[in-house]
N, C-alpha and C positions, 0 to 999 in steps of 0.2 A: 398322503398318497406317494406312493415312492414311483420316481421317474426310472422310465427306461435307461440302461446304462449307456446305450449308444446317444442320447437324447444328450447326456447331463456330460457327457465324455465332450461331444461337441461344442454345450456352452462352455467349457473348460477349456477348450481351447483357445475360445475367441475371448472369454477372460483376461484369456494369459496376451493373447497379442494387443490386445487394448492397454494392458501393462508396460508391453516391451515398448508401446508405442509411445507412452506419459514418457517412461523411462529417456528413450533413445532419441526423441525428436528435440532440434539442438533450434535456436535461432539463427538461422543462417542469411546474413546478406547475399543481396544479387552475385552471380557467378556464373559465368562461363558452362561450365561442366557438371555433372551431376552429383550428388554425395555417394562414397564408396559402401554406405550400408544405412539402417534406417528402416522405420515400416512406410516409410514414403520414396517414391524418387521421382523428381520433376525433369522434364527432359524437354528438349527441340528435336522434332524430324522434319527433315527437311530432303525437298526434292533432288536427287543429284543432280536431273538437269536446271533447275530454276530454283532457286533458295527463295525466291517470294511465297511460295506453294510450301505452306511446312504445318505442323502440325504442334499442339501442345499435350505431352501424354505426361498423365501422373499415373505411377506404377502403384498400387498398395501391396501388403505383405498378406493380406485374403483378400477377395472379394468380395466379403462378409463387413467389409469396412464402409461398402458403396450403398447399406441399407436404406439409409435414409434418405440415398437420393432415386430410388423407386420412385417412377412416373412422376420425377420434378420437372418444371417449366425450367425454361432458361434465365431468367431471374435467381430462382433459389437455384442455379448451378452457377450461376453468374458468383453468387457468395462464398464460393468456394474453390473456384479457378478462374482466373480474367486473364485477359491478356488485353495491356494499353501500349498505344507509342509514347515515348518518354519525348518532352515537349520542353523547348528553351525556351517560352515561352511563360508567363506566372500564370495561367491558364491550364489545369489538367484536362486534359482528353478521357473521353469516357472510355468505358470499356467498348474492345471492339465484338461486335453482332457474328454470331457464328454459332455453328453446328456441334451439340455435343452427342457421344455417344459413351454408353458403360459396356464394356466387353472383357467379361471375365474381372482380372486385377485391373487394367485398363479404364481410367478416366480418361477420353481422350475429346481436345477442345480443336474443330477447325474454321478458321475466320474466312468470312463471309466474302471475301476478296483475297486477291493477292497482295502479300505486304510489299513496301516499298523499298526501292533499293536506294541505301545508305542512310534506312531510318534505322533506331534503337529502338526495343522492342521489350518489355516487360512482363512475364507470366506470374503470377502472383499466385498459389496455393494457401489454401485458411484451413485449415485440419479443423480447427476448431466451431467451422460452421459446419460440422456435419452432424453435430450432436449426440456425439456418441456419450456415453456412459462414463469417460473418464475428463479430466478438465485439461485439454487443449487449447483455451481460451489465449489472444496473444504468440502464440506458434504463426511463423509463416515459413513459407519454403519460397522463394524466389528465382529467377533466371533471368539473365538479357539473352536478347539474340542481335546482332549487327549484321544487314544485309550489304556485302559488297559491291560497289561499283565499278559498273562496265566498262569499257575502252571505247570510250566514246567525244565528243564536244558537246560542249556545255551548251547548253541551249540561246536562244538569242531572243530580243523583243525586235518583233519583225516590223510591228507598226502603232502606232498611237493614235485613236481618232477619237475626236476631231484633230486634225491635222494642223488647222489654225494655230495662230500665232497671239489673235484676241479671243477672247470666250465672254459670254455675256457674263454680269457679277450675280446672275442668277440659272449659271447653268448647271447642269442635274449630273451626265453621268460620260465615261469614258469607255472606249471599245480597246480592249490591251491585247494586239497578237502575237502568240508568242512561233518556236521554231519548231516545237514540239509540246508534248502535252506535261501540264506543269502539276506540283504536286497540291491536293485541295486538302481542305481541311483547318482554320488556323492560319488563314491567309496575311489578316490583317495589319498583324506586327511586321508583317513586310512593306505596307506602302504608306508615306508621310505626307503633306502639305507643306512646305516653309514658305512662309511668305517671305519675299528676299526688299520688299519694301520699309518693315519693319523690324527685318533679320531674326524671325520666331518661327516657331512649328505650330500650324495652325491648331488646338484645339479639336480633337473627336470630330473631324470631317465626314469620314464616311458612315455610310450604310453598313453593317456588318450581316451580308446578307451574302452569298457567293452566287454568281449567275453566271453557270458554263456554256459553253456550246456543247454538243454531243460529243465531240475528236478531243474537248478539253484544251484546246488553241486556243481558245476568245474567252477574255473574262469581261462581263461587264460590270467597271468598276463605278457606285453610284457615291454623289453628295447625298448626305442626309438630305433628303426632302420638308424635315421639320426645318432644317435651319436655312432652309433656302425658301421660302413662303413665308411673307413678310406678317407677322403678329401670333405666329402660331409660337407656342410655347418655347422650345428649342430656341431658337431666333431671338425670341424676346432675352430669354436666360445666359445665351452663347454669344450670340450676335450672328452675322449672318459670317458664313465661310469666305464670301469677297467681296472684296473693297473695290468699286469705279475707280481706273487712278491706279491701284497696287497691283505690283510683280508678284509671280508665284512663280512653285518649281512642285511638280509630282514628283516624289522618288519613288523607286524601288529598291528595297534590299538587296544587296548582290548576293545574301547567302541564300538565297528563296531556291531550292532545287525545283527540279524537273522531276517524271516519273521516274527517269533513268537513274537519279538521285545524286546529278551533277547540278551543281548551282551554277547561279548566271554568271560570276565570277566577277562583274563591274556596276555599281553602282547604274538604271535608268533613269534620268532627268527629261521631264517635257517640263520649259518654260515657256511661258506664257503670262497676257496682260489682262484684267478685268477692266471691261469697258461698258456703259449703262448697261441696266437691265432689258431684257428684252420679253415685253408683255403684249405685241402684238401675234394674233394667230398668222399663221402660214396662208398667203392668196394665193390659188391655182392661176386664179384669171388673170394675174398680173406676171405669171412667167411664161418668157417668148419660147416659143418653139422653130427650130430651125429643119427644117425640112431636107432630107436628099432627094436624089435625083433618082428617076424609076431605073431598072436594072444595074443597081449601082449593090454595094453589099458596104455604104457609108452611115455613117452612124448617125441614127434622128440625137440633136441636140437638144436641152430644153434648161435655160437660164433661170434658175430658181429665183435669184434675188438676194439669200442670204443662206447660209452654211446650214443644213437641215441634217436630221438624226442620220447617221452612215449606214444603220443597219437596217432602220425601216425603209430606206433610201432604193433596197434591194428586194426589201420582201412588200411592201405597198404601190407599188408600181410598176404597169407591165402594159402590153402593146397590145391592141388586136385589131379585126378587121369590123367592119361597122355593123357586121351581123353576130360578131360577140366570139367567131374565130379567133382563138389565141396567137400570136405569131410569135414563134421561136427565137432566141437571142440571147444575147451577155450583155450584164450593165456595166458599165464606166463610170467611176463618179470624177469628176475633175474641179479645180480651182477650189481647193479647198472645202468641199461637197457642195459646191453650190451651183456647181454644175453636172448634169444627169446626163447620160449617155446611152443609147440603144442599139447594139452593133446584130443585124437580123444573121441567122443563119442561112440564108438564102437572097440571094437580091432582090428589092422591093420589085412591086408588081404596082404596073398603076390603080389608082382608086385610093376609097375614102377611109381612114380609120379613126382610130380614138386611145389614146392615152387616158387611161382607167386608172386612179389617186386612193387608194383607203384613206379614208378621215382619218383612221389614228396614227397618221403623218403628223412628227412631231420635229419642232425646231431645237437648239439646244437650251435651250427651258422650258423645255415638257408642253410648251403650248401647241394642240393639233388642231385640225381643220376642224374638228366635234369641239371644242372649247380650250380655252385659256388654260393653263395648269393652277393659276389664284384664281377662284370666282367667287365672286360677292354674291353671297346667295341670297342678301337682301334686297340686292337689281334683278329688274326682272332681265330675261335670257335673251339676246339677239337671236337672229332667224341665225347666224354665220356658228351660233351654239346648237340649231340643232337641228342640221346637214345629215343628211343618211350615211349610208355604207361606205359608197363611193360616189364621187366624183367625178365626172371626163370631160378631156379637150379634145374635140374632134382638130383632123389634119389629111391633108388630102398630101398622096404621091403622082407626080404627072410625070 
C-alpha cells in the first residue's frame, strides 16, 4: 500500500533528525554554559530577582523527540532529566522532587523547593533513556549551577541544651539553637563525639534521623537509643556511647552553612562529664513549689530536683485555675533546667490552682512519669508505670 506523501515526507524528516542527533551528540562534561549547537541543549533559568527560583530546560531540535515521554509519571521523566546537589560528603543525594512539563521543544524540570544559596547544583540529561529508534545509550549532557551568597553573617549557635556541665552516662538527646535557619539534608557529617578521656572519636553515636522545629532553628540531636539501653544489640556490639568517669566534647563542623549558605565559620564544642546512669523516673510529689504573693505579676517557682528534658519542660506544663481555667504566662527554666518558672501575664488573683504535669515528662534518659525508658518486661509494672495523662499539684495564692 503506498503511503501518503505528506505521511512518509514527515517520517523523513524525523529520520533524518534522529541521525543528526547519533551524529552530533558529543559527551560532554559538567559546564557552566550551554553547547553552541546540537539536537539537544541543557540550560539553567533562573530568576533575576532570586537565583534559588530557576528552572532546568532541555531544548530538542523537534518536539517529535519528546514522544516517548507522552503521559510519563515522574519516575520515567526522572530517567531522563534529574537535577541533584553535588555533596562532599561519600554519600549521594537523590534526585531532587519537582514538576515537569513538555511544551513544544521544551523539556522543562522545576524543583519542589527553592535551591540553596551557596549549594552546587547538578542537571544531568540521558538522551538515551527516551528510546528512540537510534542508539544513544551512554550520551549524557550535564550542567552545574552555583548559587551565590548574600552579604550577610554567618550564622551563630545561640544555645546547647542541656545546659549542664554533667549528663547521665545514659542520656538520649540535645536541643541545638541556632541564629537562623540552618541547611537540612546530610546533616550528619557535621557533628562528632571525642571522648577527650580516651583522646578518640566516639564510634557511630548518633541517630541519623533529622528532628526540626517548624522556623528550622532547633534541631534535635539524638544518641542512638540502641546503644544507650543496656543489652539491646547495638550496646552489646558498640558498647555504650558513655563511660561514668569520661570527658566528652560535641562538635560541630564549622563548614555546616546556613539557608543563607554562609557556614558557621568556627568550630562548636559542648564539654561535658558522664556521671552514673540515671534509671529513676521523674517524682512530681517530691518537687517544692514556691508560691508568690497575690497582686504580684512574680514568678510561681517549682524545684524539680534534677535537670529535666528543656523542651518538654515547656510544652508539658502549664498553670490554671482549680476549675480547669487556663492562666496565661512565659516559662523560665533556670539552674540548669531544673528549675521551672511561671511569669503570669497578669498579677495573681487570690485562690486555689493547680500545676497540670503530662506524664510524658521525660528526664535526660528518656525516663517519664508513664515509665522508665529500660523496662523489664518480665517484672510486672509498678502503679508509678501506669499514671494517666496528667498529673497536678494543687497551690493556693493569698
Amino acid at each position: 500500500m503506498v503511503k501518503p506523501v505528506s505521511v512518509l515526507s514527515g517520517r523523513l524528516i524525523f529520520v533524518s533528525l534522529l541521525v543528526i542527533c547519533t551524529l552530533g551528540l558529543k559527551n560532554l562534561a559538567a559546564a557552566d554554559s550551554p553547547p553552541d549547537d546540537g539536537p539537544f541543549q541543557l540550560t539553567f533559568e533562573a530568576d533575576e530577582k532570586d537565583p534559588r527560583l530557576c528552572r532546568v530546560v532541555v531544548t530538542a531540535a523537534d518536539k517529535r523527540f519528546w514522544v516517548t515521554l507522552q503521559h510519563a509519571d515522574e519516575e520515567r521523566f526522572q530517567q531522563v532529566l534529574s537535577l541533584k546537589r553535588e555533596s562532599k560528603s561519600a554519600q549521594k543525594l537523590p534526585p531532587m522532587l519537582g514538576h515537569y512539563e513538555l511544551k513544544d521543544r521544551r523539556l522543562v524540570f522545576k524543583p519542589a523547593f527553592p535551591l540553596v544559596r551557596g549549594g552546587r547544583y547538578q542537571a544531568t540529561f540521558t538522551p538515551g533513556a527516551l528510546n528512540l529508534p537510534t542508539k544513544l545509550h551512554g550520551q549524557l549532557l550535564q550542567r552545574t549551577y552555583a548559587i551565590p551568597l548574600p552579604d550577610a553573617k554567618p550564622p551563630r549557635v545561640v544555645s546547647i541544651y542541656p545546659s549542664g556541665k554533667q549528663l547521665p552516662a545514659n542520656h538520649l538527646k540535645f536541643y541545638i539553637q541556632f541564629s537562623e535557619p540552618m541547611q537540612q539534608g546530610d546533616i550528619f557529617p557535621n557533628f562528632s563525639l571525642y571522648n577527650k578521656t580516651q583522646k578518640q572519636l566516639v564510634p557511630r553515636p548518633f541517630r541519623h534521623t533529622e528532628l526540626w522545629s517548624p522556623d528550622g532553628k532547633q534541631l534535635t540531636l539524638w544518641f542512638h537509643p540502641g546503644r544507650q539501653k543496656t543489652g539491646v544489640n547495638l550496646n552489646v556490639e558498640l558498647g555504650a556511647i558513655l563511660n561514668a568517669g569520661q570527658e566528652y566534647e560535641l562538635r560541630i563542623n564549622p563548614k555546616w552553612p546556613a539557608l543563607s549558605g554562609h557556614p558557621l565559620g568556627k568550630e562548636i564544642k559542648k564539654s561535658f562529664s558522664a556521671v552514673a546512669m540515671d534509671e529513676r523516673q521523674p517524682e512530681p510529689e517530691t518537687w517544692k513549689l514556691k508560691t508568690p504573693d497575690s497582686g504580684t505579676r512574680n514568678a510561681l517557682v517549682c524545684e524539680l530536683g534534677e535537670t529535666l528534658d528543656y523542651a518538654l519542660l515547656h510544652s508539658q506544663l502549664r498553670v490554671q485555675t482549680l476549675e480547669g481555667k487556663p492562666v496565661p504566662g512565659k516559662i523560665e527554666l533556670a539552674a540548669h533546667e531544673s528549675v521551672w518558672k511561671f511569669l503570669p501575664e497578669k498579677p495573681w488573683q487570690p485562690g486555689r490552682y493547680q500545676l497540670v504535669i503530662g506524664t510524658v515528662l521525660e528526664d535526660l534518659a528518656g525516663n517519664s512519669l508513664q515509665q522508665p525508658f529500660a523496662v523489664d518486661l518480665t517484672k510486672q509494672q509498678t502503679a508509678s508505670n501506669t499514671v494517666g495523662e496528667f498529673v497536678t499539684l494543687g497551690f493556693e495564692i493569698k
